[in-house]
RODO-2510 file (C-alpha; in nm, 4 decimals, decimal comma):
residues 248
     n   res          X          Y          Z
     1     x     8,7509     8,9677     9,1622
     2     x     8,8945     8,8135     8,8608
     3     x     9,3417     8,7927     8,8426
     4     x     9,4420     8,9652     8,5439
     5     x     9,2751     9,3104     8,4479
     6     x     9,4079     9,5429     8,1701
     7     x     9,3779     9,8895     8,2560
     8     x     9,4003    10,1235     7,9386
     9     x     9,5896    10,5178     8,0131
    10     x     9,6772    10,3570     8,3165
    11     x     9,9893    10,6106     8,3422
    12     x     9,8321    10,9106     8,4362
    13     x     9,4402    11,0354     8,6335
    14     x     9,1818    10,8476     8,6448
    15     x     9,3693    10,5436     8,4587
    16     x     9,6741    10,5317     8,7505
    17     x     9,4288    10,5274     9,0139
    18     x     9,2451    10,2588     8,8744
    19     x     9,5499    10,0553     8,8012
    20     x     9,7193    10,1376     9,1749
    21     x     9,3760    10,0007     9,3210
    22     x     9,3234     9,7584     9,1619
    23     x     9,7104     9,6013     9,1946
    24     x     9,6842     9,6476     9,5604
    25     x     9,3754     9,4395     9,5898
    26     x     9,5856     9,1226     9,4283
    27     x     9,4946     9,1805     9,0802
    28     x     9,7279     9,1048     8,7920
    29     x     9,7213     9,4381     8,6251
    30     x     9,8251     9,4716     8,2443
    31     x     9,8813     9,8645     8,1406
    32     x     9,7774     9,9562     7,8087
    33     x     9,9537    10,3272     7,7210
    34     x    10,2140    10,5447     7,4815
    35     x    10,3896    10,6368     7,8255
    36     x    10,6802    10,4955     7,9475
    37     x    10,6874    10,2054     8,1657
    38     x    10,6018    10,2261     8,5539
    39     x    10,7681     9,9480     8,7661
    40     x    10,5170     9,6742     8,9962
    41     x    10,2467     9,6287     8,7216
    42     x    10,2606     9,2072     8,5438
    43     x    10,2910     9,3934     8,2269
    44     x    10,2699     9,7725     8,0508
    45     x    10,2897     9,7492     7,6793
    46     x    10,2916    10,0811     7,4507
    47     x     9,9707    10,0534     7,2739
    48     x     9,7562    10,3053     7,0219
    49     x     9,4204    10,2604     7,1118
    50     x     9,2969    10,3667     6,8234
    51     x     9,5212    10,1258     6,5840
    52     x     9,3281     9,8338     6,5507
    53     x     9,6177     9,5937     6,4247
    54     x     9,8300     9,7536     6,7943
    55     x     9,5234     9,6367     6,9858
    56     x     9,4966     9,2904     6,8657
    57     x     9,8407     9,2057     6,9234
    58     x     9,8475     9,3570     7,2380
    59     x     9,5728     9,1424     7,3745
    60     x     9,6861     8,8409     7,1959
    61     x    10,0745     8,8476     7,3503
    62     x     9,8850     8,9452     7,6952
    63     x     9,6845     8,6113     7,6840
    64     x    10,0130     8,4170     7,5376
    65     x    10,1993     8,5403     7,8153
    66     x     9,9928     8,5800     8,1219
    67     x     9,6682     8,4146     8,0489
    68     x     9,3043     8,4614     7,9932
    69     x     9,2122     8,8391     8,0714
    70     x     8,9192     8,8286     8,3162
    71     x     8,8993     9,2272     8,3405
    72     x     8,9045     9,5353     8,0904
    73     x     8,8919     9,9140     8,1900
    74     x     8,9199    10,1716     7,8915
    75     x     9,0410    10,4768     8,0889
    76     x     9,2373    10,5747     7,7400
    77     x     9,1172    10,9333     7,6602
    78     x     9,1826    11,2533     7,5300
    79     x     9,0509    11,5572     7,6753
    80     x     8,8234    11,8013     7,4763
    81     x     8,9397    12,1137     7,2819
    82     x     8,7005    12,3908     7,4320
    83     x     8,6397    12,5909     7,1170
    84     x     8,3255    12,7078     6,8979
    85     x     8,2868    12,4807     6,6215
    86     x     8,4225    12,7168     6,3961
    87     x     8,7311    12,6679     6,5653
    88     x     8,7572    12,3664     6,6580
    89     x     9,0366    12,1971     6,4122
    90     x     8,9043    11,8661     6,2693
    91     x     9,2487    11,6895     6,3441
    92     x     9,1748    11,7571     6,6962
    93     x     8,7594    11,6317     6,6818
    94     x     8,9362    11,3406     6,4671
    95     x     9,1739    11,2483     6,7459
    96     x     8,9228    11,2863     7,0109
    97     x     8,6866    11,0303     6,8097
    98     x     8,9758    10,8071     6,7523
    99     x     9,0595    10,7789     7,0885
   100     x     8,7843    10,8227     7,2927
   101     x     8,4874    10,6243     7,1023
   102     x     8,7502    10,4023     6,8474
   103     x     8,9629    10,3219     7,1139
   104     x     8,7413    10,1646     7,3509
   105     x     8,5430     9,9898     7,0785
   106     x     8,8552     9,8290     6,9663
   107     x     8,9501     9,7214     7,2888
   108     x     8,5865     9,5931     7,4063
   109     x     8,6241     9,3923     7,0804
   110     x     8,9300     9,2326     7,1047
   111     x     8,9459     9,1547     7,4703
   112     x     8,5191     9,0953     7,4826
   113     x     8,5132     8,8619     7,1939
   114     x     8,7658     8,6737     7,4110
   115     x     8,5758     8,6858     7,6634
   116     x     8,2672     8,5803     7,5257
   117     x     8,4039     8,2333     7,4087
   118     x     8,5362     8,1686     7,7256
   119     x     8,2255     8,2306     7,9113
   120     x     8,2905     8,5149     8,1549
   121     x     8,4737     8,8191     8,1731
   122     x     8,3880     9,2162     8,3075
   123     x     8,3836     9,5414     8,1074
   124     x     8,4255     9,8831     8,2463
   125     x     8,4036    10,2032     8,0501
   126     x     8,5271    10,5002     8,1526
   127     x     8,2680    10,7580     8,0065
   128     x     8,1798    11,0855     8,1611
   129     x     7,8849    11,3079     8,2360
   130     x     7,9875    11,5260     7,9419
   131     x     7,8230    11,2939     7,7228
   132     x     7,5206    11,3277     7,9761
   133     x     7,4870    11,7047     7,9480
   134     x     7,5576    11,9670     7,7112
   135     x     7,8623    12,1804     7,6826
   136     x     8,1058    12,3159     7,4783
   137     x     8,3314    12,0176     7,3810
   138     x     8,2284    11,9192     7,0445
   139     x     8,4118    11,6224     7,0556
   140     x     8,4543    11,4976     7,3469
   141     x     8,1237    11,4611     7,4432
   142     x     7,9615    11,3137     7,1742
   143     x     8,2521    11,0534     7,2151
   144     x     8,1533    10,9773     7,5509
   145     x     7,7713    10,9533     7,5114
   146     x     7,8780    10,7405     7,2147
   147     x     8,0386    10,5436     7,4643
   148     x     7,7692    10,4834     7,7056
   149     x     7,5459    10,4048     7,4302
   150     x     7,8180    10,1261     7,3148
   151     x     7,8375     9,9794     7,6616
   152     x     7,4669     9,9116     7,6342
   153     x     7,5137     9,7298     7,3119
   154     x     7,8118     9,5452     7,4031
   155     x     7,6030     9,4452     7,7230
   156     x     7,3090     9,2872     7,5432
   157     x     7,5490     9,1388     7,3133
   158     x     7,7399     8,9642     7,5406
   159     x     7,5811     8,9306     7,8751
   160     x     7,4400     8,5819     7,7466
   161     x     7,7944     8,4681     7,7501
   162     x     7,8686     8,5727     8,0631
   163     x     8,0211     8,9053     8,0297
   164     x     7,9334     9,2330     8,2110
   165     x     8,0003     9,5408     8,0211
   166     x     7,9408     9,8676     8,2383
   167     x     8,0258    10,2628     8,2042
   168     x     8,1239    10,4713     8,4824
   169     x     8,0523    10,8430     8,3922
   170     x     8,2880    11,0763     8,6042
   171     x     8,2090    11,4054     8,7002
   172     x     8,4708    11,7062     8,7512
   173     x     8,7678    11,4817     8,8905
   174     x     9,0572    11,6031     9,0708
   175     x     9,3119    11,5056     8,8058
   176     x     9,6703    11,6298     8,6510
   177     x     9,4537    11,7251     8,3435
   178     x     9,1696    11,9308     8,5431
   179     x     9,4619    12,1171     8,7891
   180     x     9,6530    12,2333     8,4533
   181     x     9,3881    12,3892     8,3400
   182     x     9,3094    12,5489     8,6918
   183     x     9,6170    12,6957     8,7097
   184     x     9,6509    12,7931     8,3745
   185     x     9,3018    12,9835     8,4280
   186     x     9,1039    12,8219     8,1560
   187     x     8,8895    12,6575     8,4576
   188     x     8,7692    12,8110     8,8280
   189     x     8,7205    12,5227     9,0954
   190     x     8,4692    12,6974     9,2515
   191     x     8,2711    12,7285     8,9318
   192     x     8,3213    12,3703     8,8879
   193     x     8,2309    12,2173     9,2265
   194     x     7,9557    12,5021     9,3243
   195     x     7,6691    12,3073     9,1149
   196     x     7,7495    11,9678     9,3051
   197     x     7,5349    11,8422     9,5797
   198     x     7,8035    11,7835     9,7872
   199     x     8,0011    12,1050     9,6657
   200     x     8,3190    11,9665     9,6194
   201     x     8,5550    11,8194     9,2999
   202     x     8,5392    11,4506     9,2730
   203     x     8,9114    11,2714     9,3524
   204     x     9,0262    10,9562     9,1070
   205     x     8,9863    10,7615     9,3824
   206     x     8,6272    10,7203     9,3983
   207     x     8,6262    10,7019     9,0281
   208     x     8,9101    10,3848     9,1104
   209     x     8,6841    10,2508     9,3893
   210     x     8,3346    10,2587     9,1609
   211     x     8,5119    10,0640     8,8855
   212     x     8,6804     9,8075     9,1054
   213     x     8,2899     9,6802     9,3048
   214     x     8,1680     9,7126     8,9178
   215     x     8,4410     9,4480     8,8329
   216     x     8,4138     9,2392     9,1612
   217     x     8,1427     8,9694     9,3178
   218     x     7,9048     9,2298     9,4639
   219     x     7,7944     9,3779     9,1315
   220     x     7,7474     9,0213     8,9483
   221     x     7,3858     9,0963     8,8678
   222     x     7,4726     9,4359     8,7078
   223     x     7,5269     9,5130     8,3407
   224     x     7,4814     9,7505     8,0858
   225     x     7,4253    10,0335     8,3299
   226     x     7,6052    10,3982     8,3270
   227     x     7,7129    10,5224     8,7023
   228     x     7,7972    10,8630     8,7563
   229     x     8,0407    10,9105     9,0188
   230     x     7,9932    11,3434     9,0241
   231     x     7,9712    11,4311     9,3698
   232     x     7,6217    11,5090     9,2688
   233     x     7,6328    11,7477     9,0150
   234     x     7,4013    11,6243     8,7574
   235     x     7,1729    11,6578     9,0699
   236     x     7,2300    11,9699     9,1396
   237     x     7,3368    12,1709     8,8480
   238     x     6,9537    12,2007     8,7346
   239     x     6,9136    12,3941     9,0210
   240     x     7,0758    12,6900     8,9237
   241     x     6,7891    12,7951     8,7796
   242     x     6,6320    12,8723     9,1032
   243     x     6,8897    13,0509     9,2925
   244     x     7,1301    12,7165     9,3284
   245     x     7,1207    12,4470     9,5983
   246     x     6,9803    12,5454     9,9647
   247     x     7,1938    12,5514    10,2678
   248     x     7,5740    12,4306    10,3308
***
């Protein structure tokens, strides 16, 4: 694996285990995020996602600093507002946008054109199976299938000059985010995991430990795919149908 990666929401969920796994495999890992710094990382700078001038001259005093930047995960999000569309206040579906689908295209774009004229460099996309399904989250999930589309793009566009670009899609994952809104009641784990093929909530780590082989050696011949790391429930929620998954 290449030595310097920036990690984007690296502070918190699936972002912080990315970053901690990474780091502790020898990267050099570069936090992009509004909170406040976290000691042991080669750099955390306060960045906007969606600000395209911020994002630029992030990357640019990155590379001044440390050097080229071999690896780029966009874990920046913002969750979605659950309401009927009615309801649903267009600040909010503006900031999910602006984050979610600006955010990583301005970061692909300043750290992938890099990339590009160098010759090599890895893309990861955090995504999610909300923009592989249907559900209420107006926002949010046309942001993320918007996403997954865009690492597509960005793969045929660059993969002839040496750059991977790759989504992983998370399912239901054990985060600070998802437990709020457990115990505030707005969610039911069992409702959440009960569809999944191996009935359970996924944890960040596996989300960490599917981006990490997608930036190493072993997945050099991949590009421009979408994994879903679910625990199996795009599998298995189309069974419900039919009485629900057999057995266990």
């Amino acid at each position: 694996m290449g030595d310097l990666v920036i990690v984007t929401g690296g502070a918190s969920g699936i972002g912080a285990a990315v970053a901690a796994l990474l780091r502790a495999r020898g990267c050099r890992v570069v936090v992009f995020d509004l909170a406040p710094d976290q000691p042991g990382f080669a750099g955390w700078l306060r960045v906007d996602v969606s600000d395209e001038a911020a994002v630029e001259a992030a990357l640019a005093k990155v590379e001044d600093g440390l050097g080229p930047v071999f690896g780029l995960v966009n874990a920046a999000g913002v969750l979605g507002k659950i309401h009927a569309p009615q309801r649903l206040q267009m600040s909010d579906w503006d900031r999910e946008i602006a984050v979610d689908l600006r955010g990583t295209y301005l970061t692909c774009r300043a750290a992938g054109a890099r990339m590009a004229a160098r010759g090599a460099g890895v893309i990861v996309n955090i995504a999610s199976i909300a923009g592989m399904t249907s559900g209420p989250l107006h926002g949010y999930g046309p942001a993320k299938a918007a996403v997954i589309s865009l690492t597509t793009t960005l793969a045929g566009e660059w993969g002839p000059r040496g750059v991977r670009v790759n989504a992983v899609s998370p399912g239901f994952t054990r985060t600070e985010a998802l437990e709020k809104g457990i115990e505030a009641g707005v969610l039911d784990p069992g409702t959440l995991s009960r569809p999944s093929a191996l009935r359970r909530l996924v944890e960040p780590g596996e989300i960490a430990a599917a981006v990490a082989f997608l930036l190493g050696p072993e997945a050099s011949g991949i590009t421009g795919v979408n994994l879903p790391v679910d625990a199996g429930y795009l599998v298995g929620v189309t069974w419900q149908p039919y009485g629900g998954l057999r057995g266990g």
